[in-house]
N, C-alpha and C positions, 0 to 999 in steps of 0.2 A: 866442225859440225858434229853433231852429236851422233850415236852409230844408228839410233832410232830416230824415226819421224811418225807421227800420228797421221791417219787418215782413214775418215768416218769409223770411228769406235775400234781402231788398230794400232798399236808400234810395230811397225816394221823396220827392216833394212830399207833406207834412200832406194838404192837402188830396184827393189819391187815396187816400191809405190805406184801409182799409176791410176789414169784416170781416164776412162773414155774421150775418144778423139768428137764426139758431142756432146762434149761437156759445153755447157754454157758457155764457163768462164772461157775456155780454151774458141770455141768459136764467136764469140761477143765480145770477150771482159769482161764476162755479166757477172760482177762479183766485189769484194770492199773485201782489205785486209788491215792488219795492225802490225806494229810494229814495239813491242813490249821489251825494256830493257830488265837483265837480273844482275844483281850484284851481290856478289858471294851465297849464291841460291836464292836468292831473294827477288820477287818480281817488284821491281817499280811503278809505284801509283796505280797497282792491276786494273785499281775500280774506276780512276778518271779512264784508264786504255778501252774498257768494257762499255761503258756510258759513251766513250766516241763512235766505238766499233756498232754500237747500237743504233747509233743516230746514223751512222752510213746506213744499216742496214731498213732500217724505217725509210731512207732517203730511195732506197732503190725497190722498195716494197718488198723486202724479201724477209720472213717470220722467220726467228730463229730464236726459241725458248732455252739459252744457257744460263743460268744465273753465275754471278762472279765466281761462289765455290765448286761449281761446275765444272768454270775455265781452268781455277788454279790446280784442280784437281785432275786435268788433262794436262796441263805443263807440267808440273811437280817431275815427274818421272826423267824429263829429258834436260833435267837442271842439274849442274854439278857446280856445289858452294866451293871447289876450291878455283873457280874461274867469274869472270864478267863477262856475261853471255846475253843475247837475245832472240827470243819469238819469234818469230816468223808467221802468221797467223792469214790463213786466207780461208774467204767463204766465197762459194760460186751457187750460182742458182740452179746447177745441177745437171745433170741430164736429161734429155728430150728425146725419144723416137723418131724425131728429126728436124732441121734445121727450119725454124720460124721465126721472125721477128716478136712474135708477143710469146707471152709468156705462158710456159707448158699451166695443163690445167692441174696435174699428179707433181707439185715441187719436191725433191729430196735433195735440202742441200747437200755438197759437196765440202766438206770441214778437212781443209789439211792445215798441219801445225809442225814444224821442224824449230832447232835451235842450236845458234851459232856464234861461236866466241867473238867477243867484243875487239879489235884489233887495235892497238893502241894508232893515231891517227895523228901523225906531226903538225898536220894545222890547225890541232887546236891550244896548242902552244905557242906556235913560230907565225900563225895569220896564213890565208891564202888570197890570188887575185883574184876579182868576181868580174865579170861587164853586164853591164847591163843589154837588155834584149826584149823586145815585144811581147807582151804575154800575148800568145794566140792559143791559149787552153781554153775548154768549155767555163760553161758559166755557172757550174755547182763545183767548184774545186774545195767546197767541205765537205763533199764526201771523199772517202779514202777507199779512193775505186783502182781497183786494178785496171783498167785502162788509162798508161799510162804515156802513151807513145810520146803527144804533144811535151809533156816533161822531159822524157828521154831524149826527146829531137834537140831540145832545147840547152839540159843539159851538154849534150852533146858539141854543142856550137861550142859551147864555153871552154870544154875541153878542150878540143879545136884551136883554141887562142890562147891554150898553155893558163886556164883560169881554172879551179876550183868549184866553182859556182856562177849561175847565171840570176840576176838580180831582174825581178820579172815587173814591166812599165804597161799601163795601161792608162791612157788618157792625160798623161802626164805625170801619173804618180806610182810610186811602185806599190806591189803586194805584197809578193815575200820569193822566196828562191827556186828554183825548178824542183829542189829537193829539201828545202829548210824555210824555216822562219827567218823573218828580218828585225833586226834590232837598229837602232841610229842615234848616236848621241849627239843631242841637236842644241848647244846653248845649255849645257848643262846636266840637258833632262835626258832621260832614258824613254826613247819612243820604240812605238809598235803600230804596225795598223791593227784597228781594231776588230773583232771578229766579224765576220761576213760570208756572204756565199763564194767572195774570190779568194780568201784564204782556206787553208786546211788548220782548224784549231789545235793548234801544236800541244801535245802534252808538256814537253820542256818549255816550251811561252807562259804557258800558264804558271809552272813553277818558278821561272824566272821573275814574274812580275810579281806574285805571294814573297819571293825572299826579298825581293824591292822591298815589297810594302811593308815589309817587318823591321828590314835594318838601314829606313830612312833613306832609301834610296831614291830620288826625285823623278819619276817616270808620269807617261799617261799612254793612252792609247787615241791616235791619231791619224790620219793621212798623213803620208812623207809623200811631197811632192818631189821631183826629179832631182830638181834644185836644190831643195833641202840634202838629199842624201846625197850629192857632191860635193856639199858644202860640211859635213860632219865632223865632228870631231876624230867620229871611232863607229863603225857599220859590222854588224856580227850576224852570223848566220845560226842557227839553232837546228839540233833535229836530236832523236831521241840515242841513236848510235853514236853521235858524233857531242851531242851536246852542246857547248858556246865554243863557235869560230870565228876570232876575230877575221876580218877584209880588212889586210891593209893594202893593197891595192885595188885601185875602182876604175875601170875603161884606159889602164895606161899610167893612170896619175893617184900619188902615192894619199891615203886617208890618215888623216893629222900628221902623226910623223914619222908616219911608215913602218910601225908596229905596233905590237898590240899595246891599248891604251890602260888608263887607271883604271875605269870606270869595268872594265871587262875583269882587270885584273880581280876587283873587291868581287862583283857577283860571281865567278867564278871559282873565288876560292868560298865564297858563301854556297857555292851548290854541292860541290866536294866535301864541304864540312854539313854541309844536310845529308848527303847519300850516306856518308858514314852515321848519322846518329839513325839511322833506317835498320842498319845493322845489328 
């Protein structure tokens, strides 16, 4: 981690930082963060990460006038090019005189910002096993809200069963990971469920389906029912630290042929060879 973190218009030492015990976020959740990856100093896709971070922010009513060169010009400082590193980005709705349900009438958000080396992660070479699990999260999970417990719980179980990830089922079909996107190669094609209010719109989703759609790769965005993602060829999980995790094990039983497949293989090195021409 870097020796500085930012908080409202400061770098300090981690360890001064600090934030009143009524603070929103700290008593509600009341708040949406981001998750920005950099590579060799470099922030990735800053402007898709600021346009999400934005739409949480509209999602929970809470005004916050940064524009992109704003953000980069508060990370910039706590980026060192000769690592892969990432952001850490939270907004709270601030402080209040005291604990209410509705919202104070004087808002000062609360902007803290640290960053922290990228750690190279064996499952996204070697696969990990996922099971699947009930989604019982709220029903805005496009926003990137720091109330995160219902994921955490969730995640949790997974671990629990010695699994990587928990693959989240609702009504019969799944949505995407307690902490990731879902991919499924179904007959061929490269699936995704498509944006909604029960997914979080992954910034590496979206890049994964643009390198699709450039180098012929056969994809769509669709419902994967239960059935279908047991039946897969190849099930992958995405997130912006982690990026493309093949699943090759799903509840027990092994997906295609118990490691990572072609189709992961091609987009995969197509995204590795995107991040470098970034550089």
């Amino acid at each position: 981690m870097s020796d500085k973190v930012y908080l409202n218009g400061e770098y300090l030492p981690l360890s001064e930082a600090k934030v009143s015990v009524l603070d929103r976020g700290f008593l509600f959740g009341d708040g949406v963060y981001e998750v920005i990856p950099a590579y060799a100093g470099r922030l990735f896709r800053l402007e898709d990460h600021i346009v999400r971070l934005n739409n949480s922010l509209a999602g929970i009513r809470l005004p916050l006038s940064y524009s992109v060169a704003d953000w980069q010009a508060i990370f910039q400082p706590m980026l060192d090019s000769s690592k892969d590193q990432y952001i850490y980005l939270q907004v709270t709705r601030g402080y209040a005189a005291k604990r209410d349900h509705g919202f104070p009438e004087q808002i000062v958000p609360t902007v803290f910002a640290m960053c922290s080396e990228i750690k190279p992660f064996a499952g996204r070479v070697n696969g990990i096993k996922a099971v699947t699990l009930d989604d019982t999260r709220w029903q805005m999970c496009n926003i990137k809200a720091i109330t995160l417990l219902a994921n955490i719980l969730l995640r949790q179980e997974a671990l629990d069963q010695d699994c990587g990830e928990a693959l989240l089922v609702k009504d019969g079909y799944v949505t995407e990971g307690a902490a990731s996107n879902l991919f499924a190669v179904i007959d061929g094609v490269l699936v995704t469920p498509a944006k909604n209010h029960e997914i979080l719109p992954g910034i590496t989703r979206d890049v994964i389906l643009e390198l699709a759609a450039t180098n012929n790769v056969a994809y769509r965005e669709d419902v994967i029912a239960l059935e279908q993602l047991k039946a897969a060829s190849e099930v992958w999980v995405t997130s912006s630290t982690r990026e493309i995790v093949p699943v090759i094990e799903l509840d027990g039983v092994a997906v295609g042929e118990g490691k990572p497949g072609p189709v992961w293989h091609t987009v995969d090195n197509l995204l590795q060879t995107y991040k470098k021409s970034l550089s």
